[in-house]
N, C-alpha and C positions, 0 to 999 in steps of 0.2 A: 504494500500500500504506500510506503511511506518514497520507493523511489517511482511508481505514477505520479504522486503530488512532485516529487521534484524536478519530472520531467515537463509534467502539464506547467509550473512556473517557469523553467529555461524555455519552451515556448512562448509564453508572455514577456518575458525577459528580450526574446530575440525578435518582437513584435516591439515591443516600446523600442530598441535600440533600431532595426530598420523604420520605423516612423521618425525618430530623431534624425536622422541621417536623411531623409529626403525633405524634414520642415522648413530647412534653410532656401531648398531647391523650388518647395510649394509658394513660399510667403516670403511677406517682408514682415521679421521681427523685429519687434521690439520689447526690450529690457525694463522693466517698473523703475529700477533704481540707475538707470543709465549705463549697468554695465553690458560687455560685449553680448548678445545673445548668441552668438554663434559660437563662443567661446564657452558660455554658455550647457549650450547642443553639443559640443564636442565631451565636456566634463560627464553630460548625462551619459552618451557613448561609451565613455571610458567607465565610467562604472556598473553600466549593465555588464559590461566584458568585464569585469571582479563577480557580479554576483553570479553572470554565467557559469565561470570555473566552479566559485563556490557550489555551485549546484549539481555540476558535474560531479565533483567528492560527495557530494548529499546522495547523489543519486547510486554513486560506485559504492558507498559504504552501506545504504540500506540495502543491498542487492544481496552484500557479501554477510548480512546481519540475518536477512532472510534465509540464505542458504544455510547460514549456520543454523539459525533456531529450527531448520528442515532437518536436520539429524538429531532434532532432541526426540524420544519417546519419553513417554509414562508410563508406568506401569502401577497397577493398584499394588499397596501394600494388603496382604495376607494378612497382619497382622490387627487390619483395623477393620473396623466394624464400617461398613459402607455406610449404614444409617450415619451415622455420627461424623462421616466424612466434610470437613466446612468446606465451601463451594464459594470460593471466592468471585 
């Protein structure tokens, strides 16, 4: 589950950063406080491309977490009384 959700966000990751990268090409920006907006657009770029990576490790480590917890089994203890078993 946990690397879908981190795939389904580096798709939205790589939707915001190709949207950033053609606004300068769509419009003419401008900045509230008068700084560069395209400088701006470049900073957003640059950090979808950090949180991408990050996601990429998000996505490689739940895969490798899943496959682990895929070779745990249970097995009932014999010694306990199944009624009385807590069912977290």
């Amino acid at each position: 589950m946990l690397s879908e959700v981190a795939r389904a966000s580096a798709y939205m990751v790589g939707y915001v950063r190709a949207e950033a990268a053609s606004l300068c090409k769509r419009n003419v920006l401008h900045d509230d406080t008068g700084d560069d907006p395209e400088a701006r657009v470049a900073e957003v770029r640059h950090r979808m491309e950090l949180i991408a990576e990050l996601l990429r490790k998000v996505e490689l480590h739940a895969r490798r977490s899943h496959t682990a917890l895929g070779h745990i089994g249970v097995r009932m203890n014999p010694d306990e009384d199944e009624s009385q078993a807590a069912i977290p």
